[in-house]
SETI-236133 format. One record per atom (N, C-alpha, C): x, y, z. Coordinates in steps of 0.2 Angstrom, whole numbers, plus 5000, padded with zeros to 4 digits. Layout:
# residues N
XYZ ...
END
This chain:
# residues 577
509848045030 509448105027 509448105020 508848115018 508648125009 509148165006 509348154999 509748204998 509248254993 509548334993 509048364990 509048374982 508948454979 508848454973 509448474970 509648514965 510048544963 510448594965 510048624969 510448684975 510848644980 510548594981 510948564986 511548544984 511748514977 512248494974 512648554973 512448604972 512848674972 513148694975 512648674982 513148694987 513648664990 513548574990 514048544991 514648554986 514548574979 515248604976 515548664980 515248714982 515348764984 515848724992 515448694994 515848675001 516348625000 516548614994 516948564993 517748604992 517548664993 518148734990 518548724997 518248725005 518248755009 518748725014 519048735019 519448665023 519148615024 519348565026 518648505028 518948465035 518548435039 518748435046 518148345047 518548305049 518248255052 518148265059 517348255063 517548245070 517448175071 517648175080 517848085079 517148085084 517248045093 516648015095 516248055098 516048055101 515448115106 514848095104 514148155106 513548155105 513648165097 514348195091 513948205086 514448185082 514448095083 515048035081 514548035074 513948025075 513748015068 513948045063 513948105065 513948165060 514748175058 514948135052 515648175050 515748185043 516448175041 516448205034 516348275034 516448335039 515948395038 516548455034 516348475029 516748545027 517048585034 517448625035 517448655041 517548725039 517348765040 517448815037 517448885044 518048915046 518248955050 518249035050 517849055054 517549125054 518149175051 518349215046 518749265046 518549325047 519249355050 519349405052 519349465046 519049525048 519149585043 519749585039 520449555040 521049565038 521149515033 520549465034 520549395031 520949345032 521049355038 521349285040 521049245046 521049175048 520749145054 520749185059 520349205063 520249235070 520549175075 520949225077 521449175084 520849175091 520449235091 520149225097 519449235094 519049155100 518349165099 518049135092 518349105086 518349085081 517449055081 517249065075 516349015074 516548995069 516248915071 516148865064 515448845062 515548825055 515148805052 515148745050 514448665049 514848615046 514148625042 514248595037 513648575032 513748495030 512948465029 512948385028 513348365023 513848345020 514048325014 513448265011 513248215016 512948185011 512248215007 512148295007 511648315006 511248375008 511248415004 511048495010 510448515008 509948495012 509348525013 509248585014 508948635011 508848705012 508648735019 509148765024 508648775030 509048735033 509648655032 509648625038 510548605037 510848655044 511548655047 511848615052 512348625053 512648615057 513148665059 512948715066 513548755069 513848735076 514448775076 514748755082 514948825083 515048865090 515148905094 515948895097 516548945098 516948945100 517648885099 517748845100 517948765099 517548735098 517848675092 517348615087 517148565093 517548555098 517648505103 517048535108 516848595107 516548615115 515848605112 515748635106 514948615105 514848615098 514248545097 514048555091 513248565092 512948595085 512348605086 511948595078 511448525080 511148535073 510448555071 510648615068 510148675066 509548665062 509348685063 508448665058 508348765056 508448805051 508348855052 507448885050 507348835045 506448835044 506248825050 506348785055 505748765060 505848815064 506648855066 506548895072 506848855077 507248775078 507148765084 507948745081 508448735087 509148705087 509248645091 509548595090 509648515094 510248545096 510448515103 511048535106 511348455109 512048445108 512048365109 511848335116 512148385121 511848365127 511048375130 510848395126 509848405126 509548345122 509148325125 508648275123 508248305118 508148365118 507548405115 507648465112 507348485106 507448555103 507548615109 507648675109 507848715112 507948775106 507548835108 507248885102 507948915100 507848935095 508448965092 508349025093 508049055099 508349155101 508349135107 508849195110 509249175116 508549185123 508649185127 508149215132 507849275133 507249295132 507149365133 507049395127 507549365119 507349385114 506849365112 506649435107 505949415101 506249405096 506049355092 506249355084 505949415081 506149415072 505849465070 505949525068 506449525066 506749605064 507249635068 507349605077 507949635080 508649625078 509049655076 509649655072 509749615069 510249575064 510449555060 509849515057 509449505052 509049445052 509449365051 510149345047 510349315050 510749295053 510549305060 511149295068 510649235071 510949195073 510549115074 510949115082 510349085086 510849065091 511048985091 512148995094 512348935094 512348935101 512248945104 512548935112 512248995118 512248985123 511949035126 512249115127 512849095125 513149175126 513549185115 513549135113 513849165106 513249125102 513649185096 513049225088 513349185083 513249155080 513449145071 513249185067 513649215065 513249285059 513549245054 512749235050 512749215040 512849275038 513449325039 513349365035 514049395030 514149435026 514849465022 515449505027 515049515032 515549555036 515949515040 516449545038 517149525044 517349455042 517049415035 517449355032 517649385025 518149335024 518849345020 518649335011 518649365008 518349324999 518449264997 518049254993 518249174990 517749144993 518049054995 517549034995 517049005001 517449055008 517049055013 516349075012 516349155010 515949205010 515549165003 515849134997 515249124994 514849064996 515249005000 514848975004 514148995008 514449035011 513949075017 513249105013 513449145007 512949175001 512549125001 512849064998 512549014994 511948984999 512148965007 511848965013 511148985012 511049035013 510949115013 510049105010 510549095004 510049114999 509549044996 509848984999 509548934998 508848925004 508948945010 508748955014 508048985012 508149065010 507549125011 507249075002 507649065000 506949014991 506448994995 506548945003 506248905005 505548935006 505549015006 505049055009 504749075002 504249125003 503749144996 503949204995 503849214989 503949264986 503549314986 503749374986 503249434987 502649444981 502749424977 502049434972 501749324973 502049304973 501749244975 501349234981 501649284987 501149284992 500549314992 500749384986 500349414984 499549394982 499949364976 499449314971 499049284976 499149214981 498849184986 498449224988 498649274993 498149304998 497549354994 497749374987 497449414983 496749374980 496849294980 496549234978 495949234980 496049244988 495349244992 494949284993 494949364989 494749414991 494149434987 493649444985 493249464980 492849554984 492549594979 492349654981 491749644986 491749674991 491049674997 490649684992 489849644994 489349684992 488949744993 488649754992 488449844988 487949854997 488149904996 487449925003 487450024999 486850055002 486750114998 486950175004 487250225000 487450285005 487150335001 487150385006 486650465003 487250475001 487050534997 487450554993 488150624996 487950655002 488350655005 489150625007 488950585009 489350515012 489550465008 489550495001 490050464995 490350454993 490650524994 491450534991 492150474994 492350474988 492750404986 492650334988 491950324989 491550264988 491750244982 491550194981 491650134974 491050124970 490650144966 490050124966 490050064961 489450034966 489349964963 488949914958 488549974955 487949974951 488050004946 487749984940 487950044934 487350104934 487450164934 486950204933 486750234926 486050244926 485750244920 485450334920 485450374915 485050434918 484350414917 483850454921 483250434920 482950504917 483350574917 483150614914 483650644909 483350674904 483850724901 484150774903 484850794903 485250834908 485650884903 485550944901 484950964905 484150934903 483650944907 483150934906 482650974901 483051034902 482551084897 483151104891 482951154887 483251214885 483251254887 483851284888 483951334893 484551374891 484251454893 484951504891 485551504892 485951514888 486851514892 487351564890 486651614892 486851694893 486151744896 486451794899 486151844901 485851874897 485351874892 485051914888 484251904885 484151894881 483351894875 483351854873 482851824872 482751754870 482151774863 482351754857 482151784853 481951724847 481751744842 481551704837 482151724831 482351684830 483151684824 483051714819 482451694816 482151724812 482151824810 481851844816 481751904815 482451934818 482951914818 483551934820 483951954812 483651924807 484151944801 484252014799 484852034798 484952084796 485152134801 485052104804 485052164812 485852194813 486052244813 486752264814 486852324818 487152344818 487352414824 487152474820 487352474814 487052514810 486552514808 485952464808 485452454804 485052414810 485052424819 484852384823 483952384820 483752344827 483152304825 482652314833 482352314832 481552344837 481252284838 481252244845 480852214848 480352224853 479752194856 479252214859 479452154864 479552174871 479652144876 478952104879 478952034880 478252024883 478452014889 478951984891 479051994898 479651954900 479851904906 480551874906 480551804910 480851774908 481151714912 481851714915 481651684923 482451664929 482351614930 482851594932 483251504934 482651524937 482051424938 481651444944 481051464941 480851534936 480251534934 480151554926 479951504923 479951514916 479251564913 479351574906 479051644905 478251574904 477851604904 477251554904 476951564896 477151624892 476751614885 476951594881 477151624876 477451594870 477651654868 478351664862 478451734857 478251724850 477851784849 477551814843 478051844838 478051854831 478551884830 478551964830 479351954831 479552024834 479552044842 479351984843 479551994852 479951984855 480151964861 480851954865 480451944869 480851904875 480851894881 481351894887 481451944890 482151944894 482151874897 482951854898 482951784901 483751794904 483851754909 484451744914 484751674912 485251674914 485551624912 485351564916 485251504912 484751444914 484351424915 483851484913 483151504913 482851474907 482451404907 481851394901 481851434897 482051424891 481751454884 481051434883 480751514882 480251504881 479951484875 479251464877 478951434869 478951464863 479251454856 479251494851 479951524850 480351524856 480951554855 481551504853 482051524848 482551464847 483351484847 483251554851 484251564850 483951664855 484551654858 484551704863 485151754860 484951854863 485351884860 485751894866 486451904867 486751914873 486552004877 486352014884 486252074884 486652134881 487452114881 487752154878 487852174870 487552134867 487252164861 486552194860 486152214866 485352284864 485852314865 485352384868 485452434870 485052414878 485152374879 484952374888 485552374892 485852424896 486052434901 486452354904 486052324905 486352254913 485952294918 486452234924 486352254930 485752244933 485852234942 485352194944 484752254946 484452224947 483652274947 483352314942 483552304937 483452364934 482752344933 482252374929 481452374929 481552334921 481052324919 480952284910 480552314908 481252324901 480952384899 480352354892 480052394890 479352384885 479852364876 480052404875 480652384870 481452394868 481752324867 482452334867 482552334860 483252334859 483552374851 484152314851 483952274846 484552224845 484952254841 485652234842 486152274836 486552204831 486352134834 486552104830 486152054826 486352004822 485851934821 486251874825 485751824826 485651744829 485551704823 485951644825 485651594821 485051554826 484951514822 484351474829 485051424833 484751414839 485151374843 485951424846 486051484844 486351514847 486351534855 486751534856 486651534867 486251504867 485851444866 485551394870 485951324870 485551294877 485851234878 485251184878 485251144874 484851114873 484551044876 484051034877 483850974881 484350914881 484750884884 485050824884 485650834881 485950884880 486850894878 487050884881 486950874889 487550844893 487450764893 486750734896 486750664896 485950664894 486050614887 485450584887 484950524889 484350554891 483950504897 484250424893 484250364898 484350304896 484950284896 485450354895 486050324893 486450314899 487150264900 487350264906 487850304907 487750324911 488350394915 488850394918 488750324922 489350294928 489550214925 490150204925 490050124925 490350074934 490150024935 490449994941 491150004941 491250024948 492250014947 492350094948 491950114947 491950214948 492050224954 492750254958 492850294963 492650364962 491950384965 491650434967 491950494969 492050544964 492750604964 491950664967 492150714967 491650764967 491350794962 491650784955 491250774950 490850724947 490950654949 490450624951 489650614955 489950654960 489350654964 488950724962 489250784958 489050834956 488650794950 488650754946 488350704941 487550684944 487750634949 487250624952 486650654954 487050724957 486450734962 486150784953 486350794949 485950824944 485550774941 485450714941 485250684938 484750654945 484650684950 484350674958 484350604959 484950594960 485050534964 485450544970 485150514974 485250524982 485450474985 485150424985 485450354986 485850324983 486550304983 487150274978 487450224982 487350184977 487650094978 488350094977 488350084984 489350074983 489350014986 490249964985 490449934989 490449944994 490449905000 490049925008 491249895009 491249965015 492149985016 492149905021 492649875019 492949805023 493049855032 492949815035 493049825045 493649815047 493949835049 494949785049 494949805057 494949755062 495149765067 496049775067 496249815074 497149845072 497449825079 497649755080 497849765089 498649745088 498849755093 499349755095 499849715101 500549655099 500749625104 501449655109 501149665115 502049665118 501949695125 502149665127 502449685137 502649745137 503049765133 503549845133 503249885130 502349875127 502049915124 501549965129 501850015128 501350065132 500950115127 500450135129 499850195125 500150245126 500250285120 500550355120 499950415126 500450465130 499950485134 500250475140 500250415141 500450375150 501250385149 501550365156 502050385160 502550325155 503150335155 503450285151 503850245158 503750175158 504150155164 504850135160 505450115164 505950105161 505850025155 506250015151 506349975147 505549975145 504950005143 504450005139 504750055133 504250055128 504150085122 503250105119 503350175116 502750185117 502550155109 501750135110 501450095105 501450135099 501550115092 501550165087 501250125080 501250055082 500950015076 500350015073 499750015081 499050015078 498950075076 499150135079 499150205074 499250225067 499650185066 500150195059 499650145054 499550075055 498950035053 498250055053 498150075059 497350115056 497450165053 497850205053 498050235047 497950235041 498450185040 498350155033 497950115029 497350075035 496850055034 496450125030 496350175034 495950225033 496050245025 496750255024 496950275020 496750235012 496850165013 496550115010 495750105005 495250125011 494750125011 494250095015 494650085020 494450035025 494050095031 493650035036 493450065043 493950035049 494350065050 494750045056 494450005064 494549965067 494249975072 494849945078 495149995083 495649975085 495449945092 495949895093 495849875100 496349875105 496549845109 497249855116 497649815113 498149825116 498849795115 498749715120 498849665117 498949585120 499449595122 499649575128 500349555131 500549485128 501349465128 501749425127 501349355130 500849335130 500449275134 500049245129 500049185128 499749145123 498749175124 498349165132 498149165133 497549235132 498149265133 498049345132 497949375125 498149345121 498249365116 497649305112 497449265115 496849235113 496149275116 496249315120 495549345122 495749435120 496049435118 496049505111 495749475104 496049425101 495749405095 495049385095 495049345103 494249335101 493849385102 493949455104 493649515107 493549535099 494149535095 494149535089 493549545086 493549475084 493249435080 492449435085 492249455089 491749495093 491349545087 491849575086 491649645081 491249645073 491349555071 491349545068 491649585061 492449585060 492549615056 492649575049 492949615043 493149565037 493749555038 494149585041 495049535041 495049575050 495949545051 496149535058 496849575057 497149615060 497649635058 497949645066 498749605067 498949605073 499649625071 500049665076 500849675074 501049645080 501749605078 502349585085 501849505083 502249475087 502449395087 502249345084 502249355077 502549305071 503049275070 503449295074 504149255070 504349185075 504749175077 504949115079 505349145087 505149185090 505449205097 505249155102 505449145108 505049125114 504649145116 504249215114 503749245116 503149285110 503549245105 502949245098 502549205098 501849215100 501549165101 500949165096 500649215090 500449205086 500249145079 500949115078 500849055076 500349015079 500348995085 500148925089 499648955089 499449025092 498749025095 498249035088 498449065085 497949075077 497848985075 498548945074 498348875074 497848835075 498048865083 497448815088 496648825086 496548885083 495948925082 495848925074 496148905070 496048925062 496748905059 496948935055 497648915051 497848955048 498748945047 499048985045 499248965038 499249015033 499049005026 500048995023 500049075025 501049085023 501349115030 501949095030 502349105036 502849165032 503149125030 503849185029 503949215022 504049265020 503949295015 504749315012 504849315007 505649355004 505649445002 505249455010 505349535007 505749555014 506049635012 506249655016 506249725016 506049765021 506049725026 505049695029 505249625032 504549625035 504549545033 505049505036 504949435035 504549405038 504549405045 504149385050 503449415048 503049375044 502249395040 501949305041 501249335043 500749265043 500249305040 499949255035 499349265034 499049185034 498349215037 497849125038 497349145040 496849115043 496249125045 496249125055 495749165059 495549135064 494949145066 494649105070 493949055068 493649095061 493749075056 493649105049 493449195047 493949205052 494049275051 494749295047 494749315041 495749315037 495949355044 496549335044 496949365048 497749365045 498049425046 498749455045 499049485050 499749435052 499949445057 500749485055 501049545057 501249585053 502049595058 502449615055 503249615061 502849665066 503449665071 503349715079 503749775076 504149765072 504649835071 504249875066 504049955067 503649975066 503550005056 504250015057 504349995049 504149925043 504249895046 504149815044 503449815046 503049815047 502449825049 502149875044 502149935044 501949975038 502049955032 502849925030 503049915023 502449845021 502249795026 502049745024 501249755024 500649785028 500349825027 500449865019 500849855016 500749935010 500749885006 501149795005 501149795002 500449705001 500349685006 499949615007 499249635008 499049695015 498349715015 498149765014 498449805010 498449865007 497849825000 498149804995 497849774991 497349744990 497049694997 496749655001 496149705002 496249785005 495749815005 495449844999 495749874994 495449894990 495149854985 495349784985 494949734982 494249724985 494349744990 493549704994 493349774993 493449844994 493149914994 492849914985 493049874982 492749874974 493249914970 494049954971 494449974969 494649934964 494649984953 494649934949 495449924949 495849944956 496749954955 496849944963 497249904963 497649904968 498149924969 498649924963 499249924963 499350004964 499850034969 500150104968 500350134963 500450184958 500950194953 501650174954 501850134949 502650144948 503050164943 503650194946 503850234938 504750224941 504850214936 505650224935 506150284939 506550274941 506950324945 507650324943 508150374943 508750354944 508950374952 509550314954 509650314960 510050364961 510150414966 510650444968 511250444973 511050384975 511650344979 511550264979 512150224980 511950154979 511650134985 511150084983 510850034985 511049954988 511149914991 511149844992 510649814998 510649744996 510349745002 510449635002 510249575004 510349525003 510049464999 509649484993 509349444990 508749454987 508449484995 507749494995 507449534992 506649534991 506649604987 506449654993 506749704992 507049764996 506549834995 506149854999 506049925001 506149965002 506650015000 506950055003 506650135003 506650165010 506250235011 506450295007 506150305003 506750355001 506250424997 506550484996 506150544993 506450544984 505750554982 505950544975 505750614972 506050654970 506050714966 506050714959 505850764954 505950784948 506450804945 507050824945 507650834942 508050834935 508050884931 508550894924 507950834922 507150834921 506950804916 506950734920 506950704922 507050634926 506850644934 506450564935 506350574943 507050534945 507050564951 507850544956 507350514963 508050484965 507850454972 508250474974 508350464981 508750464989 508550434993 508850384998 508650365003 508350425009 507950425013 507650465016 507950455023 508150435025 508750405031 508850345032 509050325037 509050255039 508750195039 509150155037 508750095033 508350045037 508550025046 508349995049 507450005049 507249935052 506549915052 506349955057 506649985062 506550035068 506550105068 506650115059 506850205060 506450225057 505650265064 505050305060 505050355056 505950395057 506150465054 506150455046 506450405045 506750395038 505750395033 505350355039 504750325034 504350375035 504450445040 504050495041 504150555033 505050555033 505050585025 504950555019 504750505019 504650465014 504150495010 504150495003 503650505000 503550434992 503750384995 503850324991 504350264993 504550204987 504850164990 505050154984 505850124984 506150124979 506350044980 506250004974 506149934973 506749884972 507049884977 507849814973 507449744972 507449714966 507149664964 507449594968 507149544969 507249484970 508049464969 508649434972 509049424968 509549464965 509449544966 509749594966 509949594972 510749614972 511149634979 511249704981 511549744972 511849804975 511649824968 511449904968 511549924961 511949994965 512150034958 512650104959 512350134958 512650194961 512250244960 512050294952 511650324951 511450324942 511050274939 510850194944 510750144940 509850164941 509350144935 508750154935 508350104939 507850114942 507350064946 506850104946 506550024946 505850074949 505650094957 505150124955 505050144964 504050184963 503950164971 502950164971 503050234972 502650274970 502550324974 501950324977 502050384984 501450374989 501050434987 501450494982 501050544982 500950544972 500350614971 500250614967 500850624960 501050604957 501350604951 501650694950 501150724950 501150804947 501550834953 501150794959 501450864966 502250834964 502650774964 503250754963 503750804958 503150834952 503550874947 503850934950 502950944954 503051024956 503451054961 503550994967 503751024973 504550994974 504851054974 505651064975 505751024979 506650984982 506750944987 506851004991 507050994999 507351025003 507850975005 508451005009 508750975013 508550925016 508850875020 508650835024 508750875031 508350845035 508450885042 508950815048 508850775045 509050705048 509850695044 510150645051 510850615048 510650575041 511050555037 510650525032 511050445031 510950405036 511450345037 511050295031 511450255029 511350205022 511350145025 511250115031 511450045032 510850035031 510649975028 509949905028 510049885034 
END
């Protein structure tokens, strides 16, 4: 075997700490020299019963490739492939999967529990081994491993690579709001289009207004009135007026309006018109008028592309009579779903089923995104099956394929091969958490994203690979959520990876706080149901304490987070990852 880079040499120092154990003949005679390194107990001492080993290559440690043994060294060795998913057993001619019968990879308890044997676990993990240099060997393991895999903005970056904004198709104006538009708009008239009053009163000549005071009012001869609607049709002489409503065409010859509350006219609706009013004050010219083109001038442009359509915007529009609006046309996302123990909410629950909750939450999010959702049936655990879902898909002709459940490396994840067989797989495993078990690739040149079965790790990954993926193709000039700084209000850890934790972030003493929102597993909808964000443990980051700053997304608006008090929690509030 090759020897590897520099991690590998670190880790051979690190196993060089640890007991060291030669085996003699057998199926795994080849294989010696090997560190021996014996499972401890919580107390920190060797377990007398049941003991798990570990041996790693000396001549060289490739990332991803072990050697375990189950029980006694003597009873069984086994040499591990941890990237490929598959375990060599000495008495087997042939790989044999690395989950036990019956299970799915993928998020079911520990992510690193590997199987050695048909009935025992090797757990890569802190618990229940002794400090020093077992436990940092195991880290070392650990973490050499999950490098193998992509990183969350690198997978990012890749899959964001292929995406450009749809082209423009046109919507009435109606059916705009929070569209993208995708054309720059130009006014073609001036808005307003007229001069028009911007009060209730007499539309006068400025001029004949001088001197005019309460003490010393001024007489004018009414020729008659203009309403939004119907303009007066003469012109003013001077010493005339014209009654005028607010928005009403200034009439010709008139250049500044008196507000009704300064005649002597009453108000009020019906009243008759009277032959002369008594002004009590002076106008300049241009007083209470609005003049042609103070809002937008003809030619000039109003919208630029990349404008998410607010209702201020379309209020724009339609003043400016534009009825048809060139948006980016919403990407299609088909939403299906895999698993035998999957039933449609509504029906009878037989024993050992669960009811479906993925495609709902994802078409959700789609929706949410700016997407058209379009959902289909749950695939059963069957290659075949799950091939005549996707092509039903891809029937619909959509822009991506979104599937949850069987990505990972189970006996009954069949995603990988069958996407293979049909297109390819871009990236396999990803260093987030939670939501390892992630493919993205094409099938028959349809992108496709093939997302975890655990309903958590499915949303999380969704929010953060095809979340962005939509609004890139919707013409959105942001992908990204807002992120702001928090302080923690209890500690955080979690294994390397970077880390999403569900949590509710409030405004408090001047500073946003955070809380975990309950439980941490990839299975708890409760925790993701109060969420109102995610708090970010960076790459490489284990543990921080509580008080320590991070960032975190929020899912809601920035202000409602000021405004709205926390409440109690209604849930246990358990902290395990």
């Amino acid at each position: 075997m090759q020897r590897s880079d520099k991690r590998a040499g670190s880790l051979r120092r690190l196993a060089s700490k640890v007991p060291y154990r030669k085996e003699g003949a057998g199926p795994a005679s080849r294989i010696v020299d090997r560190p021996f390194i014996p499972r401890y107990t919580k107390s920190g001492t060797p377990g007398t019963r049941s003991p798990s080993y570990v041996w790693i290559f000396p001549w060289g440690f490739k990332a991803g490739q072990m050697i375990f043994c189950a029980r006694r060294p003597e009873e069984m060795v086994v040499h591990g492939n941890l990237l490929s998913g598959r375990l060599f057993l000495p008495d087997q001619r042939a790989p044999s999967p690395l989950f036990p019968s019956g299970g799915r990879g993928g998020g079911h308890g520990d992510d690193r529990t590997f199987l050695a044997s048909q009935t025992m676990f090797l757990r890569l993990s802190s618990s229940g081994m002794g400090a020093g240099p077992v436990q940092e060997l195991l880290e070392a393991i650990w973490m050499a491993a999950i490098q193998e895999w992509v990183s969350v903005d690198e997978a990012r970056r890749i899959i964001l690579g292929e995406f450009r904004p749809l082209p423009p198709e046109s919507v009435v104006l109606p059916k705009a709001l929070g569209r993208v538009l995708a054309e720059t708009i130009r006014a073609e008239y001036d808005l307003p289009p007229f001069p028009n009053s911007a009060m209730d009163g007499y539309a006068v000549r400025a001029v004949d207004t001088k001197g005019a005071q309460r003490e010393h009012p001024i007489r004018f001869r009414v020729l008659g009135e203009a309403a939004a609607g119907h303009p007066f049709p003469g012109a003013l002489e001077p010493g005339t007026a014209v009654r005028i409503a607010t928005g009403a065409p200034l009439p010709s010859g008139a250049d500044a309006v008196i507000p009704v509350e300064d005649t002597d006219d009453p108000g009020g609706p019906g009243r008759m018109l009277p032959p002369v009013i008594i002004v009590f004050r002076a106008v300049q010219p241009g007083e209470f008028v609005r003049p042609a083109g103070e809002d937008v001038a003809r030619g000039t442009i109003v919208l630029e592309p990349g404008t998410v359509l607010t209702p201020g915007a379309l209020a724009l529009l339609a003043a400016l009579g534009r009825f048809e609006i060139p948006v980016h046309r919403r990407p299609r996302v088909v939403v299906l779903a895999i698993g035998d123990e999957l039933i449609e909410p509504g029906r009878p629950l037989p024993p050992g089923c669960i009811y479906e909750t993925n495609r709902t939450a994802l078409a959700a999010q789609a929706l949410e995104a700016g997407a058209e959702p379009i959902v289909l049936g749950i695939a059963r655990d069957d290659p075949e099956d799950l091939q005549r879902l996707l092509d039903e898909a891809v029937a619909h002709h959509p822009d991506l394929i979104v599937s949850s459940a069987g990505a990972s490396v189970g006996a009954y994840d069949w995603v990988k091969e069958v996407v293979g067989r049909h297109g390819e797989i871009r990236l396999w495993k990803v260093r987030i958490r939670p939501g390892k078990p992630f493919a993205f690739g094409h099938y028959r040149g349809v992108p496709f994203f093939g997302l975890p079965g655990n309903p958590v790790s499915a949303m999380i990954t969704f929010d953060q690979f095809v979340r962005p993926v939509l609004r890139r193709m919707g013409g959105y000039p942001r992908w990204e959520r807002p992120r702001i700084p928090v302080r923690l209000a209890e500690p955080v850890s979690s294994d390397g990876r970077e880390t999403y934790f569900r949590a509710r972030i409030v405004y408090e003493d001047g500073q946003f706080q955070a809380r975990l929102s309950g439980l941490q597993g990839s299975h708890i909808l409760s925790a993701m149901a109060r969420a109102n964000g995610l708090v970010i443990l960076p790459e490489g980051v284990r543990t921080l304490p509580a008080g320590a700053i991070i960032m975190a997304e929020a899912w809601v608006d920035l202000q409602d987070l000021i405004n709205t008090p926390e409440t109690p929690p209604s849930i246990a509030m358990g902290r395990a990852l």
